[in-house]
N, C-alpha and C positions, 0 to 999 in steps of 0.2 A: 485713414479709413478703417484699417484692419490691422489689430495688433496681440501675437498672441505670443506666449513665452510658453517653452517644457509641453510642448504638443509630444504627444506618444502616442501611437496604434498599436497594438500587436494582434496575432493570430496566435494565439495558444500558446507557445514561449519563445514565437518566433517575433523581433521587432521589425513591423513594416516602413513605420515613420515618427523619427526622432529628430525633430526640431526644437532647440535651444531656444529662438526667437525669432519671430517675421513680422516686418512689417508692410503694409504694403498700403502707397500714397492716395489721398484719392484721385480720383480721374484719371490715373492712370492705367494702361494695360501691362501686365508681368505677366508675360510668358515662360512656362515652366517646360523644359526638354532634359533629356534624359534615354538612356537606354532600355528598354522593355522590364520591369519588373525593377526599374528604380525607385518607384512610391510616387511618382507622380500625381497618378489617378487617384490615389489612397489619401494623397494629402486632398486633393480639391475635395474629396467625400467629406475626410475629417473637418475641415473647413466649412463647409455646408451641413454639418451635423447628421451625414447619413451613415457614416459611420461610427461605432461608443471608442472615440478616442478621446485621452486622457488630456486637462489642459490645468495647466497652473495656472493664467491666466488667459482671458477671452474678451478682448474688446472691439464694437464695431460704432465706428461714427462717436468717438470720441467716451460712450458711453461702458461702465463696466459692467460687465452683466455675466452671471452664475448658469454656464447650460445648461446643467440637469431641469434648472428651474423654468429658466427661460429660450429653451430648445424651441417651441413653436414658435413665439415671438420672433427668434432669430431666423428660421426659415423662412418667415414672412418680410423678413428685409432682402434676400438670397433670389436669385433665380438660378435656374441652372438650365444648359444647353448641352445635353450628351451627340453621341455620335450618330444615333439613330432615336429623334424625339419619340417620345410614346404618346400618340395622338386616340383618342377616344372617339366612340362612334358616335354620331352628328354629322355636322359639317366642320369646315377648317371657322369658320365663324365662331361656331358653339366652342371650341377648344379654346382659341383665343382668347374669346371673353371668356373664358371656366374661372381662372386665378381671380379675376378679380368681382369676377358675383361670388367665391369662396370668403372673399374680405368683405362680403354686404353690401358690393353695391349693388343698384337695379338694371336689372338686364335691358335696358334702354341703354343708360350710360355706358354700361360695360361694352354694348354689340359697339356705339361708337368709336369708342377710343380703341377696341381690337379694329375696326376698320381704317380706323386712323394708321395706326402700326404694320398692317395686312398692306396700306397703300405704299408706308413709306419702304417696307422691302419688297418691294416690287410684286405681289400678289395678291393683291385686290382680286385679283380676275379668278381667286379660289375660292374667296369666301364659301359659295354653297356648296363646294365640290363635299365629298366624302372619303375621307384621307386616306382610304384604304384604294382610293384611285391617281394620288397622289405619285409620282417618281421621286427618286432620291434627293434629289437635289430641290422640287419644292417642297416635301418634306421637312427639310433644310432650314428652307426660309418660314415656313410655317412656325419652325419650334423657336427662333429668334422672335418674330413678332411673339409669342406668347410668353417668351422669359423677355423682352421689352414693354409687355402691357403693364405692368407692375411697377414701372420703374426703378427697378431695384437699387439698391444702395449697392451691393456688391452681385457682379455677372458673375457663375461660374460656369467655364465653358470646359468642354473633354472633349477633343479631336472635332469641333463643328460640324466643320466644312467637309470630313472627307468622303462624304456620299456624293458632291458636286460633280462635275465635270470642269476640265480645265477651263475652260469658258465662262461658266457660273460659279465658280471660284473665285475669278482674277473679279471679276463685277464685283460681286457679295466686298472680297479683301478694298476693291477702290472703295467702296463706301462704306465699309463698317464704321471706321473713326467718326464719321459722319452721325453714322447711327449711335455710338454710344453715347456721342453728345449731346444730341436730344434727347438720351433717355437719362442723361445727368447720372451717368454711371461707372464704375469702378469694374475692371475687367481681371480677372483673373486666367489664363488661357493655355490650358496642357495643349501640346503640338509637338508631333513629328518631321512639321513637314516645313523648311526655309523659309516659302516666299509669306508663310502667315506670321513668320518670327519676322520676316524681312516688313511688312507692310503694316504689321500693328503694333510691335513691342517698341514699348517705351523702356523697359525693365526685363533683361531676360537672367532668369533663375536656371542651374544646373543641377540636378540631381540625380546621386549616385546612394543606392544599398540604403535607401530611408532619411538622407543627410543632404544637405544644400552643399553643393561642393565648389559655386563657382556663384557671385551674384551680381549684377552691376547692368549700365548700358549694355545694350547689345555688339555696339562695334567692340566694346572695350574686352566683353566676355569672350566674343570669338576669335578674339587676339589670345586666347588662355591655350597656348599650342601643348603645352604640360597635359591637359586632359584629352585622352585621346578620342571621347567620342565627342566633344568640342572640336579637337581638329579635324573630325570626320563630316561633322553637322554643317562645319564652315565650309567643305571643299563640294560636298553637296550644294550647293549656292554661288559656287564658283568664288571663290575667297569668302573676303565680307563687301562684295558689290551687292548694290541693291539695299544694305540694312541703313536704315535713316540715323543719318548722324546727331547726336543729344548734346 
């Protein structure tokens, strides 16, 4: 699905993120964890072309394609799911469908298929509300249904889930696989937090100081006892119980 070589970010002559090469399968989810100021979030930006990092090459869905030239293009394949969605004034309907009356369709089609998505994570019942009345956690599901109306080719997610409550967490993680399937889509997933590494990663990445320092199955990464915020990540999780075996 996504294959890029000689990815570089910097801050002024500082390197944030220096990848050699990534690939990453379709339909699958790769969760990427890491210690605070490992480049995580830096790389899913560069990744999604929100931030001017530097690529030698840049391929997505088998196609090769030139950023500088073809940046909106590629954003238009991308959804993205930060920590705290940034919802606009309307209703949670109006938001939903915005992305995809942005691509021309008619706001008939559009309101449907955003009610479509609004039902299948569980808040239909928001459609009209006005998201500045909204709580954290449907918030939440708000900004998923809106990076699923698009069906993107590649999800880029940054900490989702942690406005939820442990209760609207464990829901949200039982069905997501669910939901990326119908949305026929590629996950990419920055996490701090176990039971989302434990419930969705098919693929978990480790990154340290701008560099992948650990990459493979989940079970097989948090057997990597040599790294020690790997051996911290695992014992937070109570070993590796709970991560689904590949």
């Amino acid at each position: 699905m996504l294959r890029l070589n000689g990815l570089t970010l910097r801050a002024g002559t500082k390197t944030i993120v220096d990848i050699e090469d990534l690939t990453i399968n379709p339909h699958e989810t790769t969760a990427i964890i890491g210690r605070n100021g490992a480049g995580k979030s830096s790389l899913l930006r560069a990744i999604g072309l929100l931030m001017p990092a530097v690529f030698k090459h840049y391929s997505l869905a088998g196609e090769n394609l030139q950023v500088g030239k073809q940046a909106l293009e590629l954003r238009r394949q991308m959804a993205h799911v930060f920590q705290t969605p940034k919802l606009l004034s309307g209703s949670v309907l109006y938001n939903v469908a915005l992305p995809l009356r942005l691509r021309g369709e008619k706001r008939k089609t559009a309101e449907i298929e955003a009610l479509r998505w609004l039902d299948v994570v569980q808040a239909s019942n928001l459609a009209h509300r006005n998201p500045r009345t909204l709580s954290g956690g449907e918030t939440a599901r708000v900004g998923l249904a809106r990076a699923f109306v698009v069906r993107p080719k590649l999800l880029l997610m940054d900490e989702p889930f942690s406005a939820l409550d442990v209760e609207s967490k464990m829901h949200v993680l039982r069905n997501m696989r669910e939901w990326l399937h119908l949305a026929q889509t590629t996950a990419i997933l920055v996490s701090h937090d176990y039971a989302e590494v434990s419930y969705l990663a098919d693929r978990l990445i480790v990154m340290s100081e701008g560099k992948i320092v650990a990459d493979g199955k989940p079970g097989e990464v948090l057997d990597r006892v040599d790294i020690a915020f790997v051996r911290d990540f695992a014992a937070l999780g109570g070993g590796k119980r709970g991560v689904r075996s590949q």
